[in-house]
C-alpha positions as a Markdown table, in Angstrom:
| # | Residue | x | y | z |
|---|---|---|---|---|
| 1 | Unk | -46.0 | 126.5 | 17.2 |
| 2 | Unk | -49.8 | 126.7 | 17.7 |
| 3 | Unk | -51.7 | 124.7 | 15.3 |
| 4 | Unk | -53.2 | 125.6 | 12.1 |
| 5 | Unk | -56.7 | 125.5 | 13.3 |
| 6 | Unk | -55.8 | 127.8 | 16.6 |
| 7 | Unk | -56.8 | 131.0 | 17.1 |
| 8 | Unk | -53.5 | 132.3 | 19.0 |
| 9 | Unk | -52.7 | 135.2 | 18.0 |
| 10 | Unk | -55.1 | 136.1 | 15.7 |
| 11 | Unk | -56.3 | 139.7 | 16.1 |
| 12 | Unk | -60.2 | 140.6 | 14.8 |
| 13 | Unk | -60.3 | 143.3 | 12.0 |
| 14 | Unk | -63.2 | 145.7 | 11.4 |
| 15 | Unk | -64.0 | 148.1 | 8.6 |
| 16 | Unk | -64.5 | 151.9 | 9.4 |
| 17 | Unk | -67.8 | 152.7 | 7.4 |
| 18 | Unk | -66.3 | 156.0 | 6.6 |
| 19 | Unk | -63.1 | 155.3 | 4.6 |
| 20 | Unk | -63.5 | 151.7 | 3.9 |
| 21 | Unk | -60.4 | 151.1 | 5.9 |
| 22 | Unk | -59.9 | 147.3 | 7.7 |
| 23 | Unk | -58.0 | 147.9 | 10.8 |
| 24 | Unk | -57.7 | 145.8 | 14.4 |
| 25 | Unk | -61.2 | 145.5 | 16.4 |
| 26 | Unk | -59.6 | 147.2 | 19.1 |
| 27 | Unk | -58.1 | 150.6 | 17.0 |
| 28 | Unk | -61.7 | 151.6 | 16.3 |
| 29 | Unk | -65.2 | 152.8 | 18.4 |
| 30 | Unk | -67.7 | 151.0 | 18.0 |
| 31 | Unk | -71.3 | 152.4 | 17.6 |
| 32 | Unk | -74.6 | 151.1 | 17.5 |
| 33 | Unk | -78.0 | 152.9 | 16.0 |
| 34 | Unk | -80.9 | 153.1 | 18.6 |
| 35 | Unk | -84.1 | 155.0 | 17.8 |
| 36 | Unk | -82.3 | 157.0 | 14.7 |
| 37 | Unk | -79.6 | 158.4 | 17.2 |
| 38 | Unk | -75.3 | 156.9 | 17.6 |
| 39 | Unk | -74.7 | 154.9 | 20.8 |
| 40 | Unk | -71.2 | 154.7 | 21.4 |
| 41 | Unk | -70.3 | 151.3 | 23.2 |
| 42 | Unk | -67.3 | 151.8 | 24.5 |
| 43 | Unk | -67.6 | 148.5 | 26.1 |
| 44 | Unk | -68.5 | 146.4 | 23.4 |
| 45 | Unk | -71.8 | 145.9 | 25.1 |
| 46 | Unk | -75.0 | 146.5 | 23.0 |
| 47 | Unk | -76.6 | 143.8 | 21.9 |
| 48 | Unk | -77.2 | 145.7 | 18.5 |
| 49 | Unk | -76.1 | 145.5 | 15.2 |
| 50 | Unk | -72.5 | 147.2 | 15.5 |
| 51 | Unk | -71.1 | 149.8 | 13.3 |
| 52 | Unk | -67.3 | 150.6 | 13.6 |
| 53 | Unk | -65.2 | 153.8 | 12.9 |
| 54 | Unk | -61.9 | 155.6 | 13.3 |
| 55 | Unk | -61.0 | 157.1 | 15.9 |
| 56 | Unk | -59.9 | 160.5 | 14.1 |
| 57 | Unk | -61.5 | 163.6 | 13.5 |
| 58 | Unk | -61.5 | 162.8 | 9.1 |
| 59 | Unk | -63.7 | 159.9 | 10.2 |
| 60 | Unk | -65.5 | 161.2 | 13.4 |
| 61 | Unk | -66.5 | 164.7 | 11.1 |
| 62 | Unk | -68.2 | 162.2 | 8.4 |
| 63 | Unk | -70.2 | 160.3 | 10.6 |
| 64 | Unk | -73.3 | 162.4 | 11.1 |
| 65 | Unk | -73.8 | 162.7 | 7.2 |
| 66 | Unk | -73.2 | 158.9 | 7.0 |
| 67 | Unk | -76.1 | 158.3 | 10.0 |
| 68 | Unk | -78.6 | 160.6 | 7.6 |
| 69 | Unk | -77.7 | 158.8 | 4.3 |
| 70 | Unk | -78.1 | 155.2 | 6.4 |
| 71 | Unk | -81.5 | 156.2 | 7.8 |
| 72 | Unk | -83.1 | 157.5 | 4.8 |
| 73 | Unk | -81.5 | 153.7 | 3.1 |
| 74 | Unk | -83.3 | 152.1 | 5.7 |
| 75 | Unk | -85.6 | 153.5 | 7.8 |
């Protein structure tokens, strides 16, 4: 039995920004924002401030609006 203070078999969680829903790291694409435009990093790569969503078409439909709504918050 790994100790309590071992990270065996934990598995990372991430929120979708779209529904609000925490689900594993790996069951959702993550996206960055780079000059006002979605990045998809497939890889996990970009050294940018990551955004995550689902990978279904509810989701996928609602990001665009979401990207306008972010912009206009903080750009």
């Amino acid at each position: 039995m790994p100790k309590k203070s071992s990270k065996a078999g934990h598995v990372p969680e991430r929120t979708c920004v779209i529904c609000k829903k925490k689900k594993e790291q790996y069951k959702l694409i993550r996206f960055a924002i780079l000059d006002s435009e979605i990045v998809f990093d497939l890889k996990r790569k970009i050294t940018a401030r990551g955004y995550y969503v689902c990978d279904d078409n509810d989701c996928m439909e609602k990001l665009d609006k979401w990207l306008q709504k972010h912009i206009k918050k903080n750009g």
